[in-house]
C-alpha positions as a Markdown table, in Angstrom:
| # | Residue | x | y | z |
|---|---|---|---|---|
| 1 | Unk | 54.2 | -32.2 | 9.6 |
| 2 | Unk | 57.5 | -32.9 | 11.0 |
| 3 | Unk | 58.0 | -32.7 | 14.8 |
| 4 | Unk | 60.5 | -30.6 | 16.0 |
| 5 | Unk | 63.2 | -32.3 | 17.8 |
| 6 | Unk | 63.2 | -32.4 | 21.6 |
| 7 | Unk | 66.9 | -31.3 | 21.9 |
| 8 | Unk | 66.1 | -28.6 | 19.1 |
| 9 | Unk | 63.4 | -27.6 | 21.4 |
| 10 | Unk | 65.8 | -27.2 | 24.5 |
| 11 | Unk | 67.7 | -25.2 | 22.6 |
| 12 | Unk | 65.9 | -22.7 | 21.5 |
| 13 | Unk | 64.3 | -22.5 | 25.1 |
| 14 | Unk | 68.1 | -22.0 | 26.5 |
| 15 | Unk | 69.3 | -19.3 | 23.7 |
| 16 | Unk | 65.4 | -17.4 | 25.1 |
| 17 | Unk | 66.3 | -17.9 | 28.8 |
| 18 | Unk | 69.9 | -16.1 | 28.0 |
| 19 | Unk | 68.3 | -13.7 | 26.1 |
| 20 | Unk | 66.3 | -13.2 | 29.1 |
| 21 | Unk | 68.7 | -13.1 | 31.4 |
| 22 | Unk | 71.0 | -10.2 | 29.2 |
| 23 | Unk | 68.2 | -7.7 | 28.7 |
| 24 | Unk | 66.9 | -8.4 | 32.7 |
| 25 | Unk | 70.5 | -8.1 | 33.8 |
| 26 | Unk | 72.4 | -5.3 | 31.6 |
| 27 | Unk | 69.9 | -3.9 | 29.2 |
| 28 | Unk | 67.3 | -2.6 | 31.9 |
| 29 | Unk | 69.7 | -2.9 | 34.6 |
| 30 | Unk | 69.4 | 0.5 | 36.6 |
| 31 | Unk | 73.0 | 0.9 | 36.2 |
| 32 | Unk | 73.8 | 0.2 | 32.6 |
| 33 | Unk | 70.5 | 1.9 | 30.7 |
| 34 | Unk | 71.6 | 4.8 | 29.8 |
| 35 | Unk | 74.6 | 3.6 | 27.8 |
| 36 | Unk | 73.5 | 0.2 | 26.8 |
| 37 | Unk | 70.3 | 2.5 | 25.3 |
| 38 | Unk | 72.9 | 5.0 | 23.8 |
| 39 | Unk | 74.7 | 2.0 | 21.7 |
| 40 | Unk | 71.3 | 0.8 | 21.0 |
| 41 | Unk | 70.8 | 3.6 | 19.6 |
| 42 | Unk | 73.5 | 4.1 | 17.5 |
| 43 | Unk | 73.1 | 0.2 | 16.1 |
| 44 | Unk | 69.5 | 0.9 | 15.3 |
| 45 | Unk | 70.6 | 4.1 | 13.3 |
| 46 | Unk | 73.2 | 1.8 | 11.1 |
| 47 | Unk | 70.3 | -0.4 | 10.5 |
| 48 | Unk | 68.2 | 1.6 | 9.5 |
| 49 | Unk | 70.5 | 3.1 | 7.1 |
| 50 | Unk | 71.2 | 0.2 | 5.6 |
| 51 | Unk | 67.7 | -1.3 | 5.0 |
| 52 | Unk | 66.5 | 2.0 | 4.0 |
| 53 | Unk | 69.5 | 1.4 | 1.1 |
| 54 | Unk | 68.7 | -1.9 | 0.5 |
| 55 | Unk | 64.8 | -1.0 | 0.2 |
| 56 | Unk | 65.3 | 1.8 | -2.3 |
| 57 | Unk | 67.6 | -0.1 | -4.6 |
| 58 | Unk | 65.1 | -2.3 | -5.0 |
| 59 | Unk | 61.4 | -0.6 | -5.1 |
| 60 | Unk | 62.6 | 3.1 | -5.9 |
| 61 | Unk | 62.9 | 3.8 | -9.7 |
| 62 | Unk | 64.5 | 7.3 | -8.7 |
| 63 | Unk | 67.0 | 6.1 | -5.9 |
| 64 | Unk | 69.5 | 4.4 | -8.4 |
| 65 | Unk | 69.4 | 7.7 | -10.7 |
| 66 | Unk | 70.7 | 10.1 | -7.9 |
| 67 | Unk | 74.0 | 11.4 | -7.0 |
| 68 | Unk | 76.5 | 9.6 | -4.2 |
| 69 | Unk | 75.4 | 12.6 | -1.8 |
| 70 | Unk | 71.5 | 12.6 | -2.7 |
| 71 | Unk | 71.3 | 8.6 | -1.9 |
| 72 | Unk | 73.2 | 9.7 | 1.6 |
| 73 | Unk | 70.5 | 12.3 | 2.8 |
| 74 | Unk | 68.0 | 9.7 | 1.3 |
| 75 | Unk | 69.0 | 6.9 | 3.6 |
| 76 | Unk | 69.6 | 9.8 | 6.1 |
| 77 | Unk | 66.1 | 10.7 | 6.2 |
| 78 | Unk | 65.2 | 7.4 | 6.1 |
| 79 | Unk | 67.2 | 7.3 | 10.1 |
| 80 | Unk | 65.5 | 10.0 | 11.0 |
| 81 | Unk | 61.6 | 9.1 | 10.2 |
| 82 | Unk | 62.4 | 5.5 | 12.1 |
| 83 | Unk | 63.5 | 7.5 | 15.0 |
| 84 | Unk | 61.0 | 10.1 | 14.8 |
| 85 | Unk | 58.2 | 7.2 | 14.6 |
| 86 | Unk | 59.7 | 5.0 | 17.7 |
| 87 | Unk | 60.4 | 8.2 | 20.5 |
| 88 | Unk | 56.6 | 10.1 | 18.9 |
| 89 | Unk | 55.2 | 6.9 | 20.0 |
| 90 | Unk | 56.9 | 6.3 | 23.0 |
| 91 | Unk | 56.4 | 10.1 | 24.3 |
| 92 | Unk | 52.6 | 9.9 | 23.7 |
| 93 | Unk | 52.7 | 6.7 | 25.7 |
| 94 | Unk | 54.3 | 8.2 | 28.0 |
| 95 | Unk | 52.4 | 11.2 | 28.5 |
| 96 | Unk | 48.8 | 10.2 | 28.1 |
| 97 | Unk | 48.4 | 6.5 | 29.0 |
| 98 | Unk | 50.8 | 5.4 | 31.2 |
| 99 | Unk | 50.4 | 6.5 | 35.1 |
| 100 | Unk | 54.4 | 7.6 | 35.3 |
| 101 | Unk | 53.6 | 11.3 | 35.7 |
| 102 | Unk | 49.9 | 10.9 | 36.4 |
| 103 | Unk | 49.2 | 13.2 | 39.2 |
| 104 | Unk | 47.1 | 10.6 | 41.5 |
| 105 | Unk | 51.2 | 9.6 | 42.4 |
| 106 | Unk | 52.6 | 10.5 | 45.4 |
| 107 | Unk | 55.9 | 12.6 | 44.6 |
| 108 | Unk | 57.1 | 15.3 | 42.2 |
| 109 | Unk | 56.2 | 14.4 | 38.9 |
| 110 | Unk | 59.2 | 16.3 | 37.6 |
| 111 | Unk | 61.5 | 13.8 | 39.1 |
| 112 | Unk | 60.0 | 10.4 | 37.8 |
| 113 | Unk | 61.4 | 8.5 | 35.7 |
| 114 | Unk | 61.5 | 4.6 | 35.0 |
| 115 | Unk | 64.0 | 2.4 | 33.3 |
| 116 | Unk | 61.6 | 2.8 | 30.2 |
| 117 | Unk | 61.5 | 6.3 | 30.5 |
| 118 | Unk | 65.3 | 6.5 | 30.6 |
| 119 | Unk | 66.2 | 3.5 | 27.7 |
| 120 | Unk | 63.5 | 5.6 | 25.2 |
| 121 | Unk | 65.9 | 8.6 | 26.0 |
| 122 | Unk | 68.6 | 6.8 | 25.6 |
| 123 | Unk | 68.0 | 5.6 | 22.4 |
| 124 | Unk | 67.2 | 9.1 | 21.3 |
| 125 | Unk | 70.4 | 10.3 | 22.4 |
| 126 | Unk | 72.0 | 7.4 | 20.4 |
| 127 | Unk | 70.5 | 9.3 | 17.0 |
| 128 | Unk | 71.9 | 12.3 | 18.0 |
| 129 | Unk | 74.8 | 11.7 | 18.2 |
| 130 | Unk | 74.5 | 9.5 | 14.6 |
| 131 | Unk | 73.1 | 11.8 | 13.1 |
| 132 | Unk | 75.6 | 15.0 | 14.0 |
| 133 | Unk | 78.3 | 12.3 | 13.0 |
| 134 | Unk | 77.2 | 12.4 | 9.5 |
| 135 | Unk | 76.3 | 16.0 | 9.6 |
| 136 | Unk | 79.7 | 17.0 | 10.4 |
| 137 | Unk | 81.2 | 14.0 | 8.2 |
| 138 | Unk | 79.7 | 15.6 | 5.7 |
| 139 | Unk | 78.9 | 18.8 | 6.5 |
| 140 | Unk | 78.3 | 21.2 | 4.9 |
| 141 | Unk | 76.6 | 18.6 | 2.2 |
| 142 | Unk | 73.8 | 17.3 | 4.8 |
| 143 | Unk | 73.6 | 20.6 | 6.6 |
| 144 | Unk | 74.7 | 24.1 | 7.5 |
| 145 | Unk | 75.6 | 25.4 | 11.2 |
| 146 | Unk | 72.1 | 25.5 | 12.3 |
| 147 | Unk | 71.6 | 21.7 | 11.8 |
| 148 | Unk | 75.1 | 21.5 | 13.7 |
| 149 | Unk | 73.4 | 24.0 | 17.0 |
| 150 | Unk | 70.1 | 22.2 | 16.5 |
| 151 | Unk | 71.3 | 18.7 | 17.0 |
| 152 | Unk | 73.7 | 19.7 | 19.8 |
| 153 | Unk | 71.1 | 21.4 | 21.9 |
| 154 | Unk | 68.8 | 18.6 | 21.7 |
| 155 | Unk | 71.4 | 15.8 | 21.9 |
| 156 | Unk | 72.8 | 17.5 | 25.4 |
| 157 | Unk | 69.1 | 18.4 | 26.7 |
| 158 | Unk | 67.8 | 14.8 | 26.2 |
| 159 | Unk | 71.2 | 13.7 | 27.6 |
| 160 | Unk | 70.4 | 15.3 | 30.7 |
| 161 | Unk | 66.9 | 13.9 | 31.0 |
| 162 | Unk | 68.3 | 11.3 | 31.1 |
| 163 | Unk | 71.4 | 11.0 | 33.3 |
| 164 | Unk | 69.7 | 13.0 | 36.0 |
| 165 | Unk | 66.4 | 11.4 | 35.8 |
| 166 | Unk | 64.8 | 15.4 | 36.0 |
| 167 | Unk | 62.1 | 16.7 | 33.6 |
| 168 | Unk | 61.8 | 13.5 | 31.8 |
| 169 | Unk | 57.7 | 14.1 | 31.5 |
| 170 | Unk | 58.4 | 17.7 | 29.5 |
| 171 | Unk | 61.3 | 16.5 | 27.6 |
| 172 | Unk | 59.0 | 13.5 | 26.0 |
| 173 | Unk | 56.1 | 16.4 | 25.3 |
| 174 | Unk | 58.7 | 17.8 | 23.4 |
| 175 | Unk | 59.9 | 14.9 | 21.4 |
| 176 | Unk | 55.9 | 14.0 | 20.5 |
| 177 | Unk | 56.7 | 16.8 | 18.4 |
| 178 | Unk | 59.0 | 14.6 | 16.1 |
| 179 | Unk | 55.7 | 12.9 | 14.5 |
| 180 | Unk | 55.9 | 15.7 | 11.9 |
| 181 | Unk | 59.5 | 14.8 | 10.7 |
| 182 | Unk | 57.8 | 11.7 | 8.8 |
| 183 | Unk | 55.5 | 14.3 | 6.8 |
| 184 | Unk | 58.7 | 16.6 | 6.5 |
| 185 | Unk | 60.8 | 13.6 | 4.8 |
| 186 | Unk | 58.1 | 12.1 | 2.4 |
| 187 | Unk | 58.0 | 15.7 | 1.2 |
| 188 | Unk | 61.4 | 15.7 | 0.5 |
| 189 | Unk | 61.4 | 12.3 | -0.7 |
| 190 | Unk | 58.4 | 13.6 | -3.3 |
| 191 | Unk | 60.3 | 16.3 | -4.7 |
| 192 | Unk | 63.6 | 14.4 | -5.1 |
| 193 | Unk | 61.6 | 12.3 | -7.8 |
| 194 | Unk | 59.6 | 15.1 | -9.8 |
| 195 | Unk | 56.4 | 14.8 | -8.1 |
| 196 | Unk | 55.9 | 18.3 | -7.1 |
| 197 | Unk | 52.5 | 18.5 | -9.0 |
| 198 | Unk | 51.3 | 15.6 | -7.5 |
| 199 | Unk | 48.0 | 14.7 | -5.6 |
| 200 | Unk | 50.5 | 13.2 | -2.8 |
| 201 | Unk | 52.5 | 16.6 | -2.6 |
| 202 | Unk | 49.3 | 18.1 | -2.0 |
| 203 | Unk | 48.1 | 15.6 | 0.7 |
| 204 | Unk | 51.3 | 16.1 | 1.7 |
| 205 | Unk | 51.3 | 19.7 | 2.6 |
| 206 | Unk | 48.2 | 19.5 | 4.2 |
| 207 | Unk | 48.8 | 17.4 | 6.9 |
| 208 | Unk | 52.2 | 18.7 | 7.3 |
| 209 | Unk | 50.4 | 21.8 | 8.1 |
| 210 | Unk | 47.5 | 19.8 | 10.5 |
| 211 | Unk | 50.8 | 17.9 | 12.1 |
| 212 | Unk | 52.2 | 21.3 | 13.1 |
| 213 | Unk | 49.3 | 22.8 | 14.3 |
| 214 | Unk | 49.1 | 20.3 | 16.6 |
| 215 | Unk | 52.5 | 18.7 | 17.5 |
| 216 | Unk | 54.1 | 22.0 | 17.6 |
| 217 | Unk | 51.6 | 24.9 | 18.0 |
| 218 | Unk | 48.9 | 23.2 | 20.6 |
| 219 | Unk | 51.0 | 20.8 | 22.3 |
| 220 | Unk | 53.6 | 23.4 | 23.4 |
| 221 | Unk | 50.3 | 25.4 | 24.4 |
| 222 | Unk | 49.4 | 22.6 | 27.1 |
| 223 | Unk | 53.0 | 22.0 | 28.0 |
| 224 | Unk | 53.3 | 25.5 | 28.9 |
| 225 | Unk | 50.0 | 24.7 | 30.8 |
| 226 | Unk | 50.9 | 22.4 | 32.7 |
| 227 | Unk | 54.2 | 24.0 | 33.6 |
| 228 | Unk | 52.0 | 26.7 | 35.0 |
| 229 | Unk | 49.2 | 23.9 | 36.9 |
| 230 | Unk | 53.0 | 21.9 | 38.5 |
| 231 | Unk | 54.8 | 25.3 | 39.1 |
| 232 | Unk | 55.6 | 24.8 | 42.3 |
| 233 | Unk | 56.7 | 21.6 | 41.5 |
| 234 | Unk | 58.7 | 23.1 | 38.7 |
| 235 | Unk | 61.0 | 25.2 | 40.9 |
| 236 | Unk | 61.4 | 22.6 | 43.7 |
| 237 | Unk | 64.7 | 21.5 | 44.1 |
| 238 | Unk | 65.4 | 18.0 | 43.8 |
């Protein structure tokens, strides 16, 4: 085997150091998070798009046979589960194993936050505002008015979160409940291709229905718990 050059070595040991340096410095730099994360955001939504374009060209025998619009909402969808896997992950992170809101802390849990905290938001509000782009782009073709409201609302409570550093801990219980949108797109991705009778559209449809029962019927059960334990908290000023 060839050794690697000594210079070549320095080099790549220089262009790391930089790299370093950029993320340290402006990336997770207290000051520049929430918009570096935004842009972030934004650039991980285009790539996404695109690979999910380049994949299905490839290994999907029914991408190539839809309509201009149909491939759109395809590679759309394909956005949206990438987003919905990296912020469900995140928020359970968050939540359950990380000591950020853990209540052995001294101070009001419903003020913490962390330059973590704040970039995962960031980045969530980045796909917001991707996502409403195309919606309205295209709209009505993606969506009617209630995708329009829906996005909005979350786009400008997330927002919030995150410039004001309040609530973070409740607004990542609520985005845990985006680990069903995965389940929600292969079903749509199932019927596009004529697989309605399938074994996987079965599968399918039953753990949509465990994803919800969990995700967005219990979880929002022990939020609203634990709104009730932290009341006082709650309603303290900041």
């Amino acid at each position: 085997m060839r050794e690697v050059p000594k210079q070549t070595v320095m080099a790549i040991k220089s262009y790391q150091n930089q790299a370093q340096l950029l993320v340290k410095n402006y990336l997770f730099a207290d000051p520049f998070i929430p918009y570096t994360s935004i842009l972030g955001g934004i650039l991980a939504c285009k790539v996404a798009y695109d690979l999910t374009q380049l994949i299905s060209n490839f290994y999907s025998k029914t991408y190539p046979g839809l309509t201009k619009i149909q491939r759109v909402e395809w590679n759309n969808r394909g956005i949206s589960t990438v987003h919905a896997i990296f912020i469900s992950a995140l928020s359970l992170y968050l939540v359950f194993w990380s000591n950020l809101f853990s209540d052995e802390l001294a101070g009001l849990l419903v003020f913490r936050s962390s330059p973590l905290s704040t970039f995962g938001l960031g980045v969530s509000v980045g796909y917001f505002v991707s996502d409403l782009a195309m919606i309205l782009w295209l709209y009505p073709s993606l969506g009617g008015i209630e995708y329009v409201i829906h996005h909005s609302l979350s786009g400008i409570a997330v927002a919030y979160s995150m410039f004001t550093g309040e609530a973070q801990l409740y607004t990542y219980m609520v985005l845990i409940s985006e680990v069903t949108t995965p389940e929600i797109n292969i079903r749509w991705y199932l019927d596009t291709a004529g697989m309605k009778r399938s074994t996987a559209y079965l599968i399918n449809g039953i753990v949509i229905f465990l994803a919800w029962l969990v995700a967005r019927v219990l979880l929002f059960g022990y939020m609203f718990y634990h709104v009730y334990l932290h009341y006082t908290q709650v309603i303290s000023p900041p």
